[in-house]
TIMI-2910 file (N, C-alpha, C, CB; in pm, 1 decimal, decimal comma, always signed):
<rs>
+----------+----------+----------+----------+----------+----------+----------+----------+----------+----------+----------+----------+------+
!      n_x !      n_y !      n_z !     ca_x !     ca_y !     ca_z !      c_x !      c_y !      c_z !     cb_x !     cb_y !     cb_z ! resn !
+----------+----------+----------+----------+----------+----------+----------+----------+----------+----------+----------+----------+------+
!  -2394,0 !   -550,4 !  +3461,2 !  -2365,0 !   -621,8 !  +3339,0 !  -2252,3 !   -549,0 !  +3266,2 !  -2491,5 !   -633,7 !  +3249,8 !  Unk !
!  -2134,3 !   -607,2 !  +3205,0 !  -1994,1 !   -584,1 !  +3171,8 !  -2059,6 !   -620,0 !  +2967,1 !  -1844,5 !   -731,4 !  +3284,1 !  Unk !
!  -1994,2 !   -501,1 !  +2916,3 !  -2046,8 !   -522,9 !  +2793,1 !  -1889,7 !   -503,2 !  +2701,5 !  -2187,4 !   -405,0 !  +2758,7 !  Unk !
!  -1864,3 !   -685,0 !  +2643,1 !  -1731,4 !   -620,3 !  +2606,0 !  -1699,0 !   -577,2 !  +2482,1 !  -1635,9 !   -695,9 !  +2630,8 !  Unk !
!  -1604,9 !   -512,5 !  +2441,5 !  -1558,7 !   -427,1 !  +2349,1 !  -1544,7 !   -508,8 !  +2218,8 !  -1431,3 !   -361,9 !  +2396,0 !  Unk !
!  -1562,4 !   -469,6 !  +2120,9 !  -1607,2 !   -521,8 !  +1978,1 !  -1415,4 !   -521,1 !  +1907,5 !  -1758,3 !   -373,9 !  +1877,1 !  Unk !
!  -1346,4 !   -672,4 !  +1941,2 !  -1210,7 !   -656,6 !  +1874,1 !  -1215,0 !   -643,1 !  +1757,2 !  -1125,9 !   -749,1 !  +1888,2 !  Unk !
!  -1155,5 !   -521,7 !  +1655,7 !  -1158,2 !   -487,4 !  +1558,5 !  -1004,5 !   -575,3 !  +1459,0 !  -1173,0 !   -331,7 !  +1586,4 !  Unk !
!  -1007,5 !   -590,1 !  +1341,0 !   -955,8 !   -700,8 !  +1270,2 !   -840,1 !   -550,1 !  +1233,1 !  -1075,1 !   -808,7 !  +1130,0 !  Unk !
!   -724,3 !   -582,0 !  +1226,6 !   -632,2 !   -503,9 !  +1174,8 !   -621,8 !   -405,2 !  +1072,4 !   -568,7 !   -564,6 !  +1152,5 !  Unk !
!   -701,0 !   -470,2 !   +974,3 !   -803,6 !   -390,7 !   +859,5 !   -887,5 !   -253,5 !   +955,5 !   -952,8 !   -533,3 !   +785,7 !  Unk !
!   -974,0 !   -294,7 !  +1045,1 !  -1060,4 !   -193,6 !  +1040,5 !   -952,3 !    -84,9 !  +1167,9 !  -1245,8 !   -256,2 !  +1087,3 !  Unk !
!   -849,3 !   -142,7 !  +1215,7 !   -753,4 !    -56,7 !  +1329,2 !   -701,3 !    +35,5 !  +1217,9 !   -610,4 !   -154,3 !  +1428,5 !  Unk !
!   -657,6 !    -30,9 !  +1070,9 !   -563,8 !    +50,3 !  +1036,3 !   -674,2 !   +200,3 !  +1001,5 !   -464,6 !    -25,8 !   +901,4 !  Unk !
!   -784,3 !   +137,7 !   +950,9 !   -872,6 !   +241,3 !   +842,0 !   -887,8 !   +335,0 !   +950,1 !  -1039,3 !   +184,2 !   +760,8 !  Unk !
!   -928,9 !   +342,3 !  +1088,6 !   -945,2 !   +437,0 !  +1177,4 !   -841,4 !   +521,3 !  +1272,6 !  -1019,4 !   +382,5 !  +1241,6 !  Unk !
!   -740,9 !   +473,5 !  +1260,2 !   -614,3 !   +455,3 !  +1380,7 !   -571,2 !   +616,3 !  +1273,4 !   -464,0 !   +248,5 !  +1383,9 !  Unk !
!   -493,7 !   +712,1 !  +1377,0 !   -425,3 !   +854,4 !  +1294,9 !   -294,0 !   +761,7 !  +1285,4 !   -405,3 !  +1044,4 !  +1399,2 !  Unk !
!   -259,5 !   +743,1 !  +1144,6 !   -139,5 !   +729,0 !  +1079,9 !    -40,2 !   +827,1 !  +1002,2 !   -168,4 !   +651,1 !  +1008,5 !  Unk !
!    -89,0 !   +966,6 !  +1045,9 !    -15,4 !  +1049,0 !   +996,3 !   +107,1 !  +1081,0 !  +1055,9 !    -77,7 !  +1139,4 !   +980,9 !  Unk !
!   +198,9 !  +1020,0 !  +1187,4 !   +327,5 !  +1031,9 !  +1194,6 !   +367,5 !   +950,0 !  +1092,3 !   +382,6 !  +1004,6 !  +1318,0 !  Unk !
!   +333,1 !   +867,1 !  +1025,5 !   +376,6 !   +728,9 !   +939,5 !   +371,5 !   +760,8 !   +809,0 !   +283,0 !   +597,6 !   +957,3 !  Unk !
!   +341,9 !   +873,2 !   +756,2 !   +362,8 !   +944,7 !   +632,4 !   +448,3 !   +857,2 !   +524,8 !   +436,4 !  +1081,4 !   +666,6 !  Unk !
!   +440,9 !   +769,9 !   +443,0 !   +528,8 !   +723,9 !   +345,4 !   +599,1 !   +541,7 !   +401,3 !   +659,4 !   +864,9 !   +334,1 !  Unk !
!   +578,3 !   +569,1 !   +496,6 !   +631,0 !   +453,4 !   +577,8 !   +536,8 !   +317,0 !   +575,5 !   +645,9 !   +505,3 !   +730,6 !  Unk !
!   +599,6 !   +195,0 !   +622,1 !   +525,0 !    +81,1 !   +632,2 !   +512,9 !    +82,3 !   +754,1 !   +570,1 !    -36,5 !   +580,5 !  Unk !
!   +371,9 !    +47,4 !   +775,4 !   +345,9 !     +7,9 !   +905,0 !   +271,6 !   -119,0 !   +945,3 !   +284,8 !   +103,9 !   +954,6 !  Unk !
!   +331,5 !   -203,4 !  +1065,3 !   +273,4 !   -331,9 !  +1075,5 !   +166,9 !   -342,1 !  +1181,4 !   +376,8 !   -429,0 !  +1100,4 !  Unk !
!    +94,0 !   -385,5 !  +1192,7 !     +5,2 !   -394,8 !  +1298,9 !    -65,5 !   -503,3 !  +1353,7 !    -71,2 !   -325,9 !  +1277,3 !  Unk !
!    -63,9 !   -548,9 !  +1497,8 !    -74,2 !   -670,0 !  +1546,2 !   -137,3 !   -641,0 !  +1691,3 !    +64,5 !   -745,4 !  +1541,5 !  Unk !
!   -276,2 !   -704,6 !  +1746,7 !   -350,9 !   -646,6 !  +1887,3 !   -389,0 !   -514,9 !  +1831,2 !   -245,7 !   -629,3 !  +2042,0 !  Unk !
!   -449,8 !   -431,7 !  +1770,7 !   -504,5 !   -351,5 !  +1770,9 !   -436,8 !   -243,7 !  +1775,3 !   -574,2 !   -365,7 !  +1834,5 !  Unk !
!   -309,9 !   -229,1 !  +1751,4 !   -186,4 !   -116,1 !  +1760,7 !    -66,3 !   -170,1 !  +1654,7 !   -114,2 !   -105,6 !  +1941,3 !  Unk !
!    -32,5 !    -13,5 !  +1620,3 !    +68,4 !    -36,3 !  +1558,1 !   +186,2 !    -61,8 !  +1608,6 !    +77,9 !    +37,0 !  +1494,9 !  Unk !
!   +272,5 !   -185,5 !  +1601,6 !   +399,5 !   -272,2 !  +1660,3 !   +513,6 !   -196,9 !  +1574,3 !   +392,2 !   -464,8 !  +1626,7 !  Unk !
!   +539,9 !   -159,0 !  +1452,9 !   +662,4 !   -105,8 !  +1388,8 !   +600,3 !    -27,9 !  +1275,8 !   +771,5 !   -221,5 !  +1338,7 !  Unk !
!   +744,3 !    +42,5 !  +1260,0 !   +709,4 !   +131,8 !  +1076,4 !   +847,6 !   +147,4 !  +1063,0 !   +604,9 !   +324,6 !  +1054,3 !  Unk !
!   +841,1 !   +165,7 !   +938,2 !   +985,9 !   +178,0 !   +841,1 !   +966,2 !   +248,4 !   +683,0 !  +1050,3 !     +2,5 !   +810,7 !  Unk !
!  +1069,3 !   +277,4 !   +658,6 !  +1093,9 !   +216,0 !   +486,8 !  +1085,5 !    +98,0 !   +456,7 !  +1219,8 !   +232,3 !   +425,5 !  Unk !
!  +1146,3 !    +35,3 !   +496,3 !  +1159,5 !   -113,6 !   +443,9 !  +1030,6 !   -208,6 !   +477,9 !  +1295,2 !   -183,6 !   +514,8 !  Unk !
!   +976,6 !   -264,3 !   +403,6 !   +850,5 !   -332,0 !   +411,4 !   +868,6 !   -466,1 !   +467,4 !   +785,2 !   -339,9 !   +279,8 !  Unk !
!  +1006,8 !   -524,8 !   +416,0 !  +1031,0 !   -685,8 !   +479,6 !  +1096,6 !   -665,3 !   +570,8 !  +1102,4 !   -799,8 !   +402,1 !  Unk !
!  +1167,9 !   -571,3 !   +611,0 !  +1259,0 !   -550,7 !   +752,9 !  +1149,2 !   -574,5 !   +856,8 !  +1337,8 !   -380,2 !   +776,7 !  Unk !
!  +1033,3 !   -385,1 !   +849,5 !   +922,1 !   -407,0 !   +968,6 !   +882,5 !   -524,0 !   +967,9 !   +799,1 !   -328,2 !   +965,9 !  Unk !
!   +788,5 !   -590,9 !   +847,3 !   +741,7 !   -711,6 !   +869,7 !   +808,1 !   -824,8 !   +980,1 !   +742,0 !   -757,7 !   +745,2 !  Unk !
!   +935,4 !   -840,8 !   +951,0 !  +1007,4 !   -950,0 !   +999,2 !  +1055,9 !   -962,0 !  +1119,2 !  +1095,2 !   -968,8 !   +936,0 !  Unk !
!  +1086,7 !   -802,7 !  +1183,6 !  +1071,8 !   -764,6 !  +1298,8 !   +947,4 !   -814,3 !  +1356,7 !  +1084,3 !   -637,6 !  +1301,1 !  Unk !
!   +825,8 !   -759,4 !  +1298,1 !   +692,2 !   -757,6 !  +1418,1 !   +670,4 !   -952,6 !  +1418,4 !   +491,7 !   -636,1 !  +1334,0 !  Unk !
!   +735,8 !   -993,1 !  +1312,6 !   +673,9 !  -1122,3 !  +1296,5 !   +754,2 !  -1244,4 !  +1379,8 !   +669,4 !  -1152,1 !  +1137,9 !  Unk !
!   +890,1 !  -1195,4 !  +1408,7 !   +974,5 !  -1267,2 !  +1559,8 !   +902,3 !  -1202,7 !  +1630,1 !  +1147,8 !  -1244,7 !  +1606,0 !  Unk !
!   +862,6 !  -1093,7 !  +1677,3 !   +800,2 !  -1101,6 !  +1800,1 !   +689,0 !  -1097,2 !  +1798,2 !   +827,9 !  -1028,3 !  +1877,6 !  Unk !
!   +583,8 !  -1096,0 !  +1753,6 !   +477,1 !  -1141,6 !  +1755,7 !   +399,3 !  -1269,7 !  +1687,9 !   +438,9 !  -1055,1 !  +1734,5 !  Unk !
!   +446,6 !  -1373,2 !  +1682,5 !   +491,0 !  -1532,2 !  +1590,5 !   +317,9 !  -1543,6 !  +1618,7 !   +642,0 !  -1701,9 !  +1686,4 !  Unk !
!   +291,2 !  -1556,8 !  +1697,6 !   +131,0 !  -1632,2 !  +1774,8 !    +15,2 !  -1545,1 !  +1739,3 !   +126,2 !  -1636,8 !  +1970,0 !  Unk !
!    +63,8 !  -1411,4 !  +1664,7 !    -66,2 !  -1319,3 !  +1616,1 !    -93,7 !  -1304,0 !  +1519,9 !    -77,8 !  -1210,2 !  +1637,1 !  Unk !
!   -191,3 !  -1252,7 !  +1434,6 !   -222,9 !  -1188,6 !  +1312,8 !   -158,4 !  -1102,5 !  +1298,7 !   -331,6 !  -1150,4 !  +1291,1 !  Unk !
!    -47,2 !  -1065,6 !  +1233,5 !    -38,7 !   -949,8 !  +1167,1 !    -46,4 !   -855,8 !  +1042,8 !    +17,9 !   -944,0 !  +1186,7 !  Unk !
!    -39,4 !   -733,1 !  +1016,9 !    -48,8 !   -726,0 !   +912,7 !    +17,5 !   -585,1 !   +884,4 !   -174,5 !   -756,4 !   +879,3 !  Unk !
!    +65,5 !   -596,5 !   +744,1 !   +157,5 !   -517,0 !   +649,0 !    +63,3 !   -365,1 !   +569,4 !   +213,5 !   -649,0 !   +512,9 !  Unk !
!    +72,9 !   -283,0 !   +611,1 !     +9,8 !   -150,9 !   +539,7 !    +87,2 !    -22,9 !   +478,2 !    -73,7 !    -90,2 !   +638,9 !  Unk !
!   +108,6 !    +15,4 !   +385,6 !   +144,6 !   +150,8 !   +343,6 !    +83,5 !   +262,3 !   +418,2 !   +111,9 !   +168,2 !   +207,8 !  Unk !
!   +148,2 !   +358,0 !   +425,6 !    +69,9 !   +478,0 !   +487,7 !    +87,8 !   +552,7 !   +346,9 !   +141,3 !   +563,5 !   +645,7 !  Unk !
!    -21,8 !   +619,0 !   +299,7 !    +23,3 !   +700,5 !   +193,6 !   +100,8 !   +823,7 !   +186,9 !    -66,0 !   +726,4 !   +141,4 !  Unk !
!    +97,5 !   +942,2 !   +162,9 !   +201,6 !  +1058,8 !   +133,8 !   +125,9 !  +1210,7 !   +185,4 !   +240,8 !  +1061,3 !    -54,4 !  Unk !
!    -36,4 !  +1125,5 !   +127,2 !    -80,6 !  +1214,0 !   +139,3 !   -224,9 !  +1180,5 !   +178,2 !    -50,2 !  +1282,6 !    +42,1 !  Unk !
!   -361,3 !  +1219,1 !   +217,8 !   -455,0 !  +1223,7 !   +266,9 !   -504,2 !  +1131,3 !   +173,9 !   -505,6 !  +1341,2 !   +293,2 !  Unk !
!   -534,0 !   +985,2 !   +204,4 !   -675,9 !   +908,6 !   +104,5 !   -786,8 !   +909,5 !   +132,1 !   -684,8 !   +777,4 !    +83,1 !  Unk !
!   -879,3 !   +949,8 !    +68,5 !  -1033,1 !   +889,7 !    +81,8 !  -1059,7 !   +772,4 !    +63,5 !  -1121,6 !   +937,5 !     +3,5 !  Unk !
!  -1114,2 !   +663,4 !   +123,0 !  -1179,1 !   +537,2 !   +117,9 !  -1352,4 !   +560,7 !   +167,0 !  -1086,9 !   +429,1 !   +224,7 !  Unk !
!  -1367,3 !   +475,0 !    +89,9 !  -1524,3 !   +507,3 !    +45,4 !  -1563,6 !   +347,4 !    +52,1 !  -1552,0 !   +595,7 !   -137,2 !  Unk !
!  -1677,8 !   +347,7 !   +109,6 !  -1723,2 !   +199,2 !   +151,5 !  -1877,2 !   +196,0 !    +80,9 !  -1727,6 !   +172,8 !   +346,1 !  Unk !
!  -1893,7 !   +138,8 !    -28,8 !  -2001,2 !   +124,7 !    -82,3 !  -2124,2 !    +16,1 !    -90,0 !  -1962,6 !   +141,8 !   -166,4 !  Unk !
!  -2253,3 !    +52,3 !    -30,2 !  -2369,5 !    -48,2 !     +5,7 !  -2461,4 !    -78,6 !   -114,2 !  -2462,4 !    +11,6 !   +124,1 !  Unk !
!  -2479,4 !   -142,4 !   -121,8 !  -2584,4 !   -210,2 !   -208,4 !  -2731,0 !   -221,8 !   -159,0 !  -2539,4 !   -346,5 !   -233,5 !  Unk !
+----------+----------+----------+----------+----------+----------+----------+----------+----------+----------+----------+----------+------+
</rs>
């Protein structure tokens, strides 16, 4: 029995994925990997978005410096 892998939504690639070469930079992400980074936020975008037209993608800051995100249950 083949047990398949749980595709994670771009959201949860970015929150886990090491983005620390990407220090300050935008980074886009589309399939579960990051496709581009830049300065420029509409450049990467527009890049990953000709070539990847048929996917979800999505637009993230990398911050400067180390964030905590904190996921809170009720």
């Amino acid at each position: 029995m083949t047990t398949k892998k749980k595709k994670l939504s771009n959201y949860e690639y970015f929150i886990k994925a090491d983005t620390s070469p990407y220090r300050g930079e935008w980074v886009v992400i589309a399939k579960q990997k990051i496709v581009g980074h830049g300065k420029d936020a509409e450049k990467v975008y527009k890049q990953a978005n000709k070539k990847y037209k048929n996917e979800e993608i999505s637009l993230a800051k990398v911050p400067e410096e180390q964030t905590l995100i904190l996921k809170f249950f009720k």
